[in-house]
ChimeraX commands (.cxc) that place a marker at each C-alpha (Angstrom):
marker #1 position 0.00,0.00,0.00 radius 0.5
marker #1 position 1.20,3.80,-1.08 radius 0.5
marker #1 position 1.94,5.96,2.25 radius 0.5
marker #1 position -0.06,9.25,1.63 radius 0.5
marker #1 position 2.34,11.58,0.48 radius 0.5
marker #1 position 2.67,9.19,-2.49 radius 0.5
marker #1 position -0.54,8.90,-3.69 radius 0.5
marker #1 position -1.76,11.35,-6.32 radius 0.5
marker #1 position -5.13,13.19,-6.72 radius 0.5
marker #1 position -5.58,10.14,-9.47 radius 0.5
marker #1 position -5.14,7.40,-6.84 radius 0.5
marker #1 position -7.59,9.53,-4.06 radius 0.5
marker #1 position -10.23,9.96,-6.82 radius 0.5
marker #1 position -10.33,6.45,-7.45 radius 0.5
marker #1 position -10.95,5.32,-3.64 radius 0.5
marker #1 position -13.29,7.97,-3.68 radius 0.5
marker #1 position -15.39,6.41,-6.34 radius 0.5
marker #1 position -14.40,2.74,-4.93 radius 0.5
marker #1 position -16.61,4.59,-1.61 radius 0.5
marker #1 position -19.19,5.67,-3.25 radius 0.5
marker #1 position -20.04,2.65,-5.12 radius 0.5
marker #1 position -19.96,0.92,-1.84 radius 0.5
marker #1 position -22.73,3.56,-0.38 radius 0.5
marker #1 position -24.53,2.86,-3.34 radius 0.5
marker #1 position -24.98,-0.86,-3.00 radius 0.5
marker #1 position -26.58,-0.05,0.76 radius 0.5
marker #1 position -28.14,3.07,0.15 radius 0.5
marker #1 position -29.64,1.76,-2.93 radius 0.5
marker #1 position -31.39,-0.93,-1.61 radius 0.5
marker #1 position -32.69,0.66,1.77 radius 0.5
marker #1 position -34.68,3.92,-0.29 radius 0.5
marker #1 position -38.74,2.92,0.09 radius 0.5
marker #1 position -37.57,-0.19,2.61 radius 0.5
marker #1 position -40.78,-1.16,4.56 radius 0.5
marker #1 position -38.26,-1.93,7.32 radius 0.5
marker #1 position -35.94,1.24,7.80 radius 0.5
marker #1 position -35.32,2.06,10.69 radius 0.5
marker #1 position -35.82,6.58,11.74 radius 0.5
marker #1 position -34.70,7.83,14.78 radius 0.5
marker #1 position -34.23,11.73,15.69 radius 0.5
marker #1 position -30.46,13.51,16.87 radius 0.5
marker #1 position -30.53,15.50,19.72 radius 0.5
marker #1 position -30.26,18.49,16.60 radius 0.5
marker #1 position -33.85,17.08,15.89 radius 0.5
marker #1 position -32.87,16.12,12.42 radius 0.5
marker #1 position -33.69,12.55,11.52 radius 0.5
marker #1 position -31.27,9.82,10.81 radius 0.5
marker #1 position -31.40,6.01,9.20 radius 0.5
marker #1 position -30.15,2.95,9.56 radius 0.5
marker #1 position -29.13,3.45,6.08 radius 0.5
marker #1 position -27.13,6.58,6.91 radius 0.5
marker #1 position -25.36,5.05,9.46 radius 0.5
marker #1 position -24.39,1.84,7.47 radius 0.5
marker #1 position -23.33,3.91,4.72 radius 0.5
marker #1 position -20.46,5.99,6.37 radius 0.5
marker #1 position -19.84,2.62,8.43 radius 0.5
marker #1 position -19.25,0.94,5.47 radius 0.5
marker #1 position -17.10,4.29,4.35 radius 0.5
marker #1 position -14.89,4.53,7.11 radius 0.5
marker #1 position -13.94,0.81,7.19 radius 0.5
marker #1 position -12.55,1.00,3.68 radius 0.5
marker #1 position -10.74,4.37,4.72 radius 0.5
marker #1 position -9.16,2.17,7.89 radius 0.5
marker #1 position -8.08,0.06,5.18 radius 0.5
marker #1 position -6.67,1.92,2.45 radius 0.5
marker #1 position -5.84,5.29,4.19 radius 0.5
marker #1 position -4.89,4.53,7.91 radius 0.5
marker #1 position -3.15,7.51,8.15 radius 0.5
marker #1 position -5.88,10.23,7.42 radius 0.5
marker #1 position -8.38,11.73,9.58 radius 0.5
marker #1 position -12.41,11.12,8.89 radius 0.5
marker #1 position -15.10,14.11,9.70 radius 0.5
marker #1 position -18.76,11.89,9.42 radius 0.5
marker #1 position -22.01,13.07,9.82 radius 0.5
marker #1 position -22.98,10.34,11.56 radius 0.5
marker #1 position -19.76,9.46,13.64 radius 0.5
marker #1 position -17.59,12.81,13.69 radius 0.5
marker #1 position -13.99,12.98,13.31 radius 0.5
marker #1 position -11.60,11.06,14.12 radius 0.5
marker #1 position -7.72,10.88,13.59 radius 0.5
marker #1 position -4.98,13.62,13.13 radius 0.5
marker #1 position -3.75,14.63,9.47 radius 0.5
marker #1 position -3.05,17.47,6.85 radius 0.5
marker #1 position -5.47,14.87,4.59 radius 0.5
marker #1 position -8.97,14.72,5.88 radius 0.5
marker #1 position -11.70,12.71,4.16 radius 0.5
marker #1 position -15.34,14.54,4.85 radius 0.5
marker #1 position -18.23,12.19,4.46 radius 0.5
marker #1 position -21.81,13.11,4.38 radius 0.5
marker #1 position -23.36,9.32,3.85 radius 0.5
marker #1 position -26.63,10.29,3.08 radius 0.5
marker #1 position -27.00,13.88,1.78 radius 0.5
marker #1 position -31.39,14.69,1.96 radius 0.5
marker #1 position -32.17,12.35,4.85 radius 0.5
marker #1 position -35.41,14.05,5.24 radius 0.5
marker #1 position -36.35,13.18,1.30 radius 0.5
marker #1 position -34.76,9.52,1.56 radius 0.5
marker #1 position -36.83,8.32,4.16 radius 0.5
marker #1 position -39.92,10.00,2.10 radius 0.5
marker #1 position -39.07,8.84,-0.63 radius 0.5
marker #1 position -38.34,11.27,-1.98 radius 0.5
marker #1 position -35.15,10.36,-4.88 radius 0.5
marker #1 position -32.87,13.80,-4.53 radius 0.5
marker #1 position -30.53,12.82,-2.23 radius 0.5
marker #1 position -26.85,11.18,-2.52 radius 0.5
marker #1 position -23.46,10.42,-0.50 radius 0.5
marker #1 position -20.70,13.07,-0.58 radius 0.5
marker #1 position -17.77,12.39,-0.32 radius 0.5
marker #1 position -14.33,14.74,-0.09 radius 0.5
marker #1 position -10.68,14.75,-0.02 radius 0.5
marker #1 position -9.93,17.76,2.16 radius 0.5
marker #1 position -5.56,18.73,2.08 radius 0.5
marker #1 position -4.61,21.33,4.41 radius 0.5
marker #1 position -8.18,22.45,5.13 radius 0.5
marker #1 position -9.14,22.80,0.91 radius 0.5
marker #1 position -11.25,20.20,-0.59 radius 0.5
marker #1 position -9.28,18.73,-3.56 radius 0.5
marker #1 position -11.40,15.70,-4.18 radius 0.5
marker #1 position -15.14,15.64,-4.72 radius 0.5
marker #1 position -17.39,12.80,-5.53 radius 0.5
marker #1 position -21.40,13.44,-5.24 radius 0.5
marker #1 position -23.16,9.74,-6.22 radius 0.5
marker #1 position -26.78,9.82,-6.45 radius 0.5
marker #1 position -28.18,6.74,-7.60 radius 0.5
marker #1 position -32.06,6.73,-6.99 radius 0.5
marker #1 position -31.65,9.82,-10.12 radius 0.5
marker #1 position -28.95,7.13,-11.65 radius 0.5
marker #1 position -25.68,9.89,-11.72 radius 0.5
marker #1 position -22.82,10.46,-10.11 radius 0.5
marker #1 position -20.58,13.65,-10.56 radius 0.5
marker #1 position -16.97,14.02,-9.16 radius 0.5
marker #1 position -13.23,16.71,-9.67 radius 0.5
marker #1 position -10.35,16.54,-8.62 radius 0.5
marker #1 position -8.26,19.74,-8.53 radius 0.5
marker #1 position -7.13,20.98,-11.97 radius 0.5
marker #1 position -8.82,18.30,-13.40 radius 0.5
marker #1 position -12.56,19.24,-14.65 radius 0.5
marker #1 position -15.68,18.20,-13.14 radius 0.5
marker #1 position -16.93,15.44,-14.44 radius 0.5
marker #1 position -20.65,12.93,-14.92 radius 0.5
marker #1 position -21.78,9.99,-15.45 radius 0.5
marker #1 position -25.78,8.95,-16.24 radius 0.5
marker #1 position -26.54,5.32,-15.59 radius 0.5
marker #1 position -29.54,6.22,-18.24 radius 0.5
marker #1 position -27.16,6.29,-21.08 radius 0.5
marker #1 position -24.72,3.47,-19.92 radius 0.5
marker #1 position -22.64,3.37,-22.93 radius 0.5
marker #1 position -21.89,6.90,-22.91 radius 0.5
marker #1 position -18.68,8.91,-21.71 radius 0.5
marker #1 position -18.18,10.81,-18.78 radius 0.5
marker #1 position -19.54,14.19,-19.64 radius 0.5
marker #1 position -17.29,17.55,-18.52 radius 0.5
marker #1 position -19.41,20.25,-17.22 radius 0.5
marker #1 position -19.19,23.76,-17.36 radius 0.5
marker #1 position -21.47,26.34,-15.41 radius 0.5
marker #1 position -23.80,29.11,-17.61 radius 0.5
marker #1 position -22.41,31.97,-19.06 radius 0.5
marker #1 position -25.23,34.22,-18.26 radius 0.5
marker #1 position -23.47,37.23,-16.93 radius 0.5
marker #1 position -26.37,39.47,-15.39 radius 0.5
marker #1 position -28.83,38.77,-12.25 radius 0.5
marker #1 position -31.69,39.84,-14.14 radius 0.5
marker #1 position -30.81,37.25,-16.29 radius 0.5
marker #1 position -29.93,34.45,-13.72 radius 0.5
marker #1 position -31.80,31.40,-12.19 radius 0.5
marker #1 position -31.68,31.14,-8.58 radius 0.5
marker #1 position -32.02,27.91,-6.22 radius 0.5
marker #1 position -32.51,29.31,-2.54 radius 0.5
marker #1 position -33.25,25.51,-1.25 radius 0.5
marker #1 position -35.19,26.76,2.08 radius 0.5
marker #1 position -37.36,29.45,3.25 radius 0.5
marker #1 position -36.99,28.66,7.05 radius 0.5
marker #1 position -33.46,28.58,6.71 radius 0.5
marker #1 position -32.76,31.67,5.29 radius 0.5
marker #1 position -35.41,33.38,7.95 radius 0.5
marker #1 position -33.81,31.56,11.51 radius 0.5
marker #1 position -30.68,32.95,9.68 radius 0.5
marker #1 position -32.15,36.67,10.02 radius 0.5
marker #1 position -31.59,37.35,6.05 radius 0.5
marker #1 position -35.21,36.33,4.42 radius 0.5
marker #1 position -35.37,39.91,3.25 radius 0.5
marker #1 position -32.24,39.75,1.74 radius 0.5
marker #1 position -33.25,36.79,-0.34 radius 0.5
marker #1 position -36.22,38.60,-1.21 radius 0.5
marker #1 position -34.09,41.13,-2.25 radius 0.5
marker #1 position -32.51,39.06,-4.08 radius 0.5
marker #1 position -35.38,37.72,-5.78 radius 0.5
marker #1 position -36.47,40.62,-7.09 radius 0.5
marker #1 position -33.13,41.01,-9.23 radius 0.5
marker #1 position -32.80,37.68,-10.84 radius 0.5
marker #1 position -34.79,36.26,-13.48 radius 0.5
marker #1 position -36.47,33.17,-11.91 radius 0.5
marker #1 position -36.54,31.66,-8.58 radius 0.5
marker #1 position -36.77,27.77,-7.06 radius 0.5
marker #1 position -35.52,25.44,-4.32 radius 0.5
marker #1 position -34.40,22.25,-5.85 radius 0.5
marker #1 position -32.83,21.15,-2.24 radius 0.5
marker #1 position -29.67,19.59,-0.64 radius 0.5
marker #1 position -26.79,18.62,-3.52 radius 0.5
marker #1 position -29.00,18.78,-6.71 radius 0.5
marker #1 position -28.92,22.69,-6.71 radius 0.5
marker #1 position -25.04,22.54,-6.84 radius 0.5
marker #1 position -25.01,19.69,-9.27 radius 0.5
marker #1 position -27.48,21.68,-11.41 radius 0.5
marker #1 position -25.31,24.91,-11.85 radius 0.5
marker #1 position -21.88,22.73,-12.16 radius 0.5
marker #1 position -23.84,21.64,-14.86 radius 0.5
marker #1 position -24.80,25.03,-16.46 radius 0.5
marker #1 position -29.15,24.62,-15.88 radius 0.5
marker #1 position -29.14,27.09,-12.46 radius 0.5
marker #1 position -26.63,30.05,-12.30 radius 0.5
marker #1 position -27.13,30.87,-8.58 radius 0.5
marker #1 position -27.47,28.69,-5.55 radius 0.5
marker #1 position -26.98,29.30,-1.64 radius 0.5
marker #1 position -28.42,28.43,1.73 radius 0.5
marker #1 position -27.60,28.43,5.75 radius 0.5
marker #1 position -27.71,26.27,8.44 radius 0.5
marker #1 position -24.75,23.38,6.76 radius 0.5
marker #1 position -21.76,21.35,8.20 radius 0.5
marker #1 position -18.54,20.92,6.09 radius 0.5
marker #1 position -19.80,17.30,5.46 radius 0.5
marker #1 position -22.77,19.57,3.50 radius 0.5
marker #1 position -20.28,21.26,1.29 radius 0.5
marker #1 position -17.31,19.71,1.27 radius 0.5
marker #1 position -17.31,17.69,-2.01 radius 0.5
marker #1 position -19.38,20.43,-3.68 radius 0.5
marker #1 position -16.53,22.81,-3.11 radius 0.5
marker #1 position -14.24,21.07,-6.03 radius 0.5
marker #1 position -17.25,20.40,-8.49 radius 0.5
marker #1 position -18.64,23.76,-8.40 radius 0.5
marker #1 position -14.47,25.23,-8.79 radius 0.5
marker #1 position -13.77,22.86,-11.66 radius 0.5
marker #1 position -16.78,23.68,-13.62 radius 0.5
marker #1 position -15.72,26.88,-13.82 radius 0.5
marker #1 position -17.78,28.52,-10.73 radius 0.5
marker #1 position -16.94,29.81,-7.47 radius 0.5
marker #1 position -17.88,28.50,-4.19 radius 0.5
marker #1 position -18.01,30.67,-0.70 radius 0.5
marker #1 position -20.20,31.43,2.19 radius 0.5
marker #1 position -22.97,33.65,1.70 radius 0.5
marker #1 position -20.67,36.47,3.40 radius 0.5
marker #1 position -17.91,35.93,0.99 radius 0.5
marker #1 position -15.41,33.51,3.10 radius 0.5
marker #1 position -13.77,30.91,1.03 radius 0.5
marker #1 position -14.25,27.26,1.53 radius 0.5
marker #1 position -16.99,24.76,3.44 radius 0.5
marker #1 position -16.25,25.97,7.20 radius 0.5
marker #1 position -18.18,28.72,7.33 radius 0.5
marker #1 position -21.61,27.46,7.93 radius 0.5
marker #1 position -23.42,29.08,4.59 radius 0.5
marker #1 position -23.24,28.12,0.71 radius 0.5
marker #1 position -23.30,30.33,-1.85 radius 0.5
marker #1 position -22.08,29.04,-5.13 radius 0.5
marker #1 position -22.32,31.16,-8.53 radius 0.5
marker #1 position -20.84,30.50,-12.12 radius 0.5
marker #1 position -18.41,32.87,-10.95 radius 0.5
marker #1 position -19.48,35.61,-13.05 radius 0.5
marker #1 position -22.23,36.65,-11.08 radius 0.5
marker #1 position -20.45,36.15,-7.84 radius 0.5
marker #1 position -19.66,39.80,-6.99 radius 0.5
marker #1 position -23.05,40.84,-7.80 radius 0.5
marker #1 position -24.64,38.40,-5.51 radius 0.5
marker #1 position -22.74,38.76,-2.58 radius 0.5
marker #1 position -23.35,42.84,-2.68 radius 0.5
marker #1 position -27.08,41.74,-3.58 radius 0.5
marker #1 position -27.37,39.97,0.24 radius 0.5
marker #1 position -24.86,42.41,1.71 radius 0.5
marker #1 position -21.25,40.13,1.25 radius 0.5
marker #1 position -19.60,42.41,-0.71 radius 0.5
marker #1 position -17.25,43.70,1.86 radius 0.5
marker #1 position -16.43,40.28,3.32 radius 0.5
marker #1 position -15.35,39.20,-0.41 radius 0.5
marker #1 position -12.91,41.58,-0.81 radius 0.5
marker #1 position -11.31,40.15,1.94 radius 0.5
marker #1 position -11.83,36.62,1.81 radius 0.5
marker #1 position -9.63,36.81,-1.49 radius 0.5
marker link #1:1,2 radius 0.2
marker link #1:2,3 radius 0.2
marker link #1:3,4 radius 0.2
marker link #1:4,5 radius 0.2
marker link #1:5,6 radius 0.2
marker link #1:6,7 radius 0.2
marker link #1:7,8 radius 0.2
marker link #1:8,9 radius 0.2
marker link #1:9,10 radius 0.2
marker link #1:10,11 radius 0.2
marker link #1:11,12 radius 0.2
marker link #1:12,13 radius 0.2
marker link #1:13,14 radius 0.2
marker link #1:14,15 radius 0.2
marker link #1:15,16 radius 0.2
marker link #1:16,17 radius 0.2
marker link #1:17,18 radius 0.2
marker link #1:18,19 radius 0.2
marker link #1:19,20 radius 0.2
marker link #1:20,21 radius 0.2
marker link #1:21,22 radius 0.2
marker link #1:22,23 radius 0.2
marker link #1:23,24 radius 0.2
marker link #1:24,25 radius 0.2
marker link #1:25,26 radius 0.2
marker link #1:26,27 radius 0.2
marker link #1:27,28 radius 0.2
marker link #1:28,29 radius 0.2
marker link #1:29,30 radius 0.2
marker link #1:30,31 radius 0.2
marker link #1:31,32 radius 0.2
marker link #1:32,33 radius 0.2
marker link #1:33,34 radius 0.2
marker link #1:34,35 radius 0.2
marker link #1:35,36 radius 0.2
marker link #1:36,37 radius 0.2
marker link #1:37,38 radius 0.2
marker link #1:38,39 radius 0.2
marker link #1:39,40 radius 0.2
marker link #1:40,41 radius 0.2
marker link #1:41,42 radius 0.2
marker link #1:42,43 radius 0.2
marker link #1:43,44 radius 0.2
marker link #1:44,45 radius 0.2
marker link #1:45,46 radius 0.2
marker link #1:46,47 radius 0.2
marker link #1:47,48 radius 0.2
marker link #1:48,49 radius 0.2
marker link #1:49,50 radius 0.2
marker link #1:50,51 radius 0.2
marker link #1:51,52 radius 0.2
marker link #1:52,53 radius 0.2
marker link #1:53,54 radius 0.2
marker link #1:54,55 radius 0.2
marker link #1:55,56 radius 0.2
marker link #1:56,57 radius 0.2
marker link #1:57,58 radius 0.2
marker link #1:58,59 radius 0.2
marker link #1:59,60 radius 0.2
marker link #1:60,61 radius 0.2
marker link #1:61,62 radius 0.2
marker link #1:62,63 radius 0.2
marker link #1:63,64 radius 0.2
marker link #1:64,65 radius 0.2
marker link #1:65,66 radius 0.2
marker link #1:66,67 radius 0.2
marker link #1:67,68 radius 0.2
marker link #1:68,69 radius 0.2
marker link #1:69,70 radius 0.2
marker link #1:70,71 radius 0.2
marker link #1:71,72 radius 0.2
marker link #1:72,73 radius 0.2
marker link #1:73,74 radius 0.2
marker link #1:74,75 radius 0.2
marker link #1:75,76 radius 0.2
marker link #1:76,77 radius 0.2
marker link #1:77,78 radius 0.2
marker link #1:78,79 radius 0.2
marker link #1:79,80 radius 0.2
marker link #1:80,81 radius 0.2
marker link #1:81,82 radius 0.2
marker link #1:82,83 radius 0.2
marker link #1:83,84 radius 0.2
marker link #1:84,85 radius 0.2
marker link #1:85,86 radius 0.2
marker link #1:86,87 radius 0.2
marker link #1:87,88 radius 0.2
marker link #1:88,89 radius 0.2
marker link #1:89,90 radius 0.2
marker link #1:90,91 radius 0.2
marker link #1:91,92 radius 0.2
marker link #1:92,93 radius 0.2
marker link #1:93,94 radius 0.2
marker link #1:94,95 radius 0.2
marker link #1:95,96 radius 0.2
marker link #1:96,97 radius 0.2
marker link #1:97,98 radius 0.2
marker link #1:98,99 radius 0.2
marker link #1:99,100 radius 0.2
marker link #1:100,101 radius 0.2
marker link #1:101,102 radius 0.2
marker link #1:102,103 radius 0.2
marker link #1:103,104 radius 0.2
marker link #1:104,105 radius 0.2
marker link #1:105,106 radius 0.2
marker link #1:106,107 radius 0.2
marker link #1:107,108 radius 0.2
marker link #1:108,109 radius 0.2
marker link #1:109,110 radius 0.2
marker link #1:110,111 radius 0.2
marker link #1:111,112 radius 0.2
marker link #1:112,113 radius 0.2
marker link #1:113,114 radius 0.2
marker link #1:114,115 radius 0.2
marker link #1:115,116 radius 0.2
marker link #1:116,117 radius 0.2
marker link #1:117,118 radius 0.2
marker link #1:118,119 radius 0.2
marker link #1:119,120 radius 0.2
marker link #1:120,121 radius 0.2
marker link #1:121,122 radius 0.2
marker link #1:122,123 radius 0.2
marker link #1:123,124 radius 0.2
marker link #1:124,125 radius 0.2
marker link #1:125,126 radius 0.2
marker link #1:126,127 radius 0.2
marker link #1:127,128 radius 0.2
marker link #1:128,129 radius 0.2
marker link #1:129,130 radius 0.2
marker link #1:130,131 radius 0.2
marker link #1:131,132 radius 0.2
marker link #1:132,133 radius 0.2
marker link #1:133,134 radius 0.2
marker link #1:134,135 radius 0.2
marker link #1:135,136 radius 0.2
marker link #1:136,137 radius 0.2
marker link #1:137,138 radius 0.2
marker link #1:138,139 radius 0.2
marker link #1:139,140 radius 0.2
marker link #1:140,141 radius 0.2
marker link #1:141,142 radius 0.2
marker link #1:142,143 radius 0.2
marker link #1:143,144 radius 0.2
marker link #1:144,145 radius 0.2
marker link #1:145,146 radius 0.2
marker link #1:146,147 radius 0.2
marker link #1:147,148 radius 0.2
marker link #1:148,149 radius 0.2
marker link #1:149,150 radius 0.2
marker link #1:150,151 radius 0.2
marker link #1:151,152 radius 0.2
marker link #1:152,153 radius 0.2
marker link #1:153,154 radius 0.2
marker link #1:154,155 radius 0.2
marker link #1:155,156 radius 0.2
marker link #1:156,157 radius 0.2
marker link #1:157,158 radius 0.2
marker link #1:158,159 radius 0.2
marker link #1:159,160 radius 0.2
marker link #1:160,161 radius 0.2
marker link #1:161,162 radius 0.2
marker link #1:162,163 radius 0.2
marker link #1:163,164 radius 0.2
marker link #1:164,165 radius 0.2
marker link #1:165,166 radius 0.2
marker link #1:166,167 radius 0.2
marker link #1:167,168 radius 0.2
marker link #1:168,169 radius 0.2
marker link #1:169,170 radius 0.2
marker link #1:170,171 radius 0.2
marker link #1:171,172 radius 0.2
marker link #1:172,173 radius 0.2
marker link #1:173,174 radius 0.2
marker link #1:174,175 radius 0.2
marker link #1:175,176 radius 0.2
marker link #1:176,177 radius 0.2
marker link #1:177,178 radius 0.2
marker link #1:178,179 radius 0.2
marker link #1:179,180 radius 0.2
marker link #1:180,181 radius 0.2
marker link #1:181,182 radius 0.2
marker link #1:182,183 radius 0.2
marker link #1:183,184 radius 0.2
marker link #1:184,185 radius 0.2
marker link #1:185,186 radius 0.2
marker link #1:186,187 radius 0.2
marker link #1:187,188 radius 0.2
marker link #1:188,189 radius 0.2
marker link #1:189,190 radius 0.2
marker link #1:190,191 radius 0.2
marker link #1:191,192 radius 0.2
marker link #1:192,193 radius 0.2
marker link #1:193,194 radius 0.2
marker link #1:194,195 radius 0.2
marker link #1:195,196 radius 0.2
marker link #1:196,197 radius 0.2
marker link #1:197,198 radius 0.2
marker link #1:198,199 radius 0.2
marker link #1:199,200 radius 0.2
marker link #1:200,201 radius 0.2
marker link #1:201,202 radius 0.2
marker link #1:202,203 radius 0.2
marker link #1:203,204 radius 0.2
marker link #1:204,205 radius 0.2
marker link #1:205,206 radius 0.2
marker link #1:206,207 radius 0.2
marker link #1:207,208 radius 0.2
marker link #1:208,209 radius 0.2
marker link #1:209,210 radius 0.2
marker link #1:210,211 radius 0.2
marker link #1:211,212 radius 0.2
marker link #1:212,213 radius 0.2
marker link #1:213,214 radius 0.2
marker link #1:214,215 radius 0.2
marker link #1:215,216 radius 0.2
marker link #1:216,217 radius 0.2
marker link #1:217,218 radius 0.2
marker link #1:218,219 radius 0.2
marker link #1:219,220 radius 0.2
marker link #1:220,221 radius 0.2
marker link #1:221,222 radius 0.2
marker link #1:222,223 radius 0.2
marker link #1:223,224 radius 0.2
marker link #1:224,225 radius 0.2
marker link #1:225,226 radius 0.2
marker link #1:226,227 radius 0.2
marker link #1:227,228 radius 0.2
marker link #1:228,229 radius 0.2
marker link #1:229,230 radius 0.2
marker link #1:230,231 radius 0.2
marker link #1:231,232 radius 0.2
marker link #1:232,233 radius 0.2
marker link #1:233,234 radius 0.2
marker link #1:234,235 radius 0.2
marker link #1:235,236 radius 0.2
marker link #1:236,237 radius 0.2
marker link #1:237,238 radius 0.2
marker link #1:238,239 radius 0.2
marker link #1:239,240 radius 0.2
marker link #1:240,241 radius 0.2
marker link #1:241,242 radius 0.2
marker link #1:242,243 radius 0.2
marker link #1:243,244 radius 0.2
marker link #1:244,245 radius 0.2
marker link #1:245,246 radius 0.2
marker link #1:246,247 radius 0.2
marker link #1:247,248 radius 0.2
marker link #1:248,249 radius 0.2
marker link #1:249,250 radius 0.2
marker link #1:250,251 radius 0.2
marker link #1:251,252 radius 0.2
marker link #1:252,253 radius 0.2
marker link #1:253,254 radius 0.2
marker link #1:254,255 radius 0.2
marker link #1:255,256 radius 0.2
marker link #1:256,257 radius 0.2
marker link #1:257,258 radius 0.2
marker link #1:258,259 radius 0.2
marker link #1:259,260 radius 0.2
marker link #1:260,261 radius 0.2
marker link #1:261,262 radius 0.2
marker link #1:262,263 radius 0.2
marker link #1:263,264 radius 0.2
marker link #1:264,265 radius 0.2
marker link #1:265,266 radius 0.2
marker link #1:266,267 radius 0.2
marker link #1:267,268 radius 0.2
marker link #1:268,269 radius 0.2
marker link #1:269,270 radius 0.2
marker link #1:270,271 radius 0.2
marker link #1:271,272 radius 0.2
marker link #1:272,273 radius 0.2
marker link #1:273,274 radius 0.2
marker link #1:274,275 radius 0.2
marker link #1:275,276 radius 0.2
view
């Protein structure tokens, strides 16, 4: 086995997507199960048995192939002491999975020195899986067209907020957070306004279809592997006040164009120039 400071971004990503095909086999199968099992953190968000298997399952193949780097769980918090840190979010839209709902997916990221450099975001009740590595591209896969590629993405071009689709992903969040009028604000400037939820809002402007998406109340496990999709596709990832990175307890990701714009829109301007 490689010690760490031999292994290259290629050999990280491909453990990472060794992970998330083994989250897939369990997660897949317990989505709609009569039997699963819902019990409430002390947070009062609810948990599975299938969220708990999953980053299980995760961290026993990271005791096995990377002994020497530190975890950060949802489920199980962090354990271990290194400069590589893998950030694991086994079931991404809990509250959707045990509805049934189908957006929802394991993330999974390679954090060096505090940055996320790997990314892998594997959905498979919607059948795709999207994943970067730094200086790489962002990259998906579609289990509906099995023979095809891997597809790069790149995020819109649209260069204007009155132009610009936003995803907000939740009302109450933005009001406990004491900025719903700045949202509304907000709202007023862009073009069109939804809240596709959880990952798939990030996913969607990696992909170029949204041009806008941010929201409160997240752990690093929330962001973590979103951080080098969104970057690699060409967009820019940050808190809602401008701070760079998934430690700051907000989201705001943009095609990067319209970043400026929308961080003086909710009143982040300052704390850009700064962050940089």
């Amino acid at each position: 086995m490689n010690e760490p400071q031999n292994l290259s971004l290629a050999d990280d990503l491909e453990l990472a997507i060794q992970l998330a095909d083994a989250a897939d086999a369990i997660s897949r199968e317990r989505f709609t199960a009569m039997d699963l099992v819902v019990t409430t953190k002390p947070d009062r968000t609810p948990v599975t048995d299938a969220d708990q298997a999953v980053e299980k399952a995760i961290r026993a193949l990271l005791a096995e192939q990377r002994p020497a780097d530190g975890i950060l769980g949802e489920e199980f918090g962090a354990e271990g002491s290194s400069t590589r840190q893998w950030i694991i979010d086994p079931i991404d839209g809990t509250a959707g999975f045990l509805r049934g709902i189908p957006i929802w997916a394991t993330l999974i990221a390679l954090a060096v020195d505090g940055v996320p450099v790997v990314g892998v975001v594997s959905a498979p009740a919607l059948g795709k899986r999207w994943w970067a590595t730094t200086g790489n591209g962002a990259w998906m896969s579609d289990e509906h067209n099995p023979n095809a590629a891997p597809t790069q993405m790149r995020v819109s071009a649209v260069a204007t907020l009155a132009d610009a689709s936003l995803s907000y992903n939740s009302i109450q969040q933005w009001d406990k957070a004491g900025r719903l009028d700045s949202l509304i604000d907000l709202s007023r400037q862009v073009w069109r306004t939804r809240a596709y939820g959880d990952m798939w809002s990030y996913m969607l402007l990696a992909e170029g279809h949204l041009d806008i998406a941010g929201e409160f109340d997240l752990q690093p496990y929330d962001m973590a592997a979103l951080v080098p999709i969104v970057q690699e596709a060409g967009g820019r990832f940050t808190s809602i006040d401008g701070q760079e990175g998934p430690w700051h307890g907000s989201a705001l990701a943009t095609n990067g164009l319209l970043h400026q714009a929308t961080l003086e829109a909710l009143g982040g301007g300052a704390a850009d120039a700064t962050a940089r």
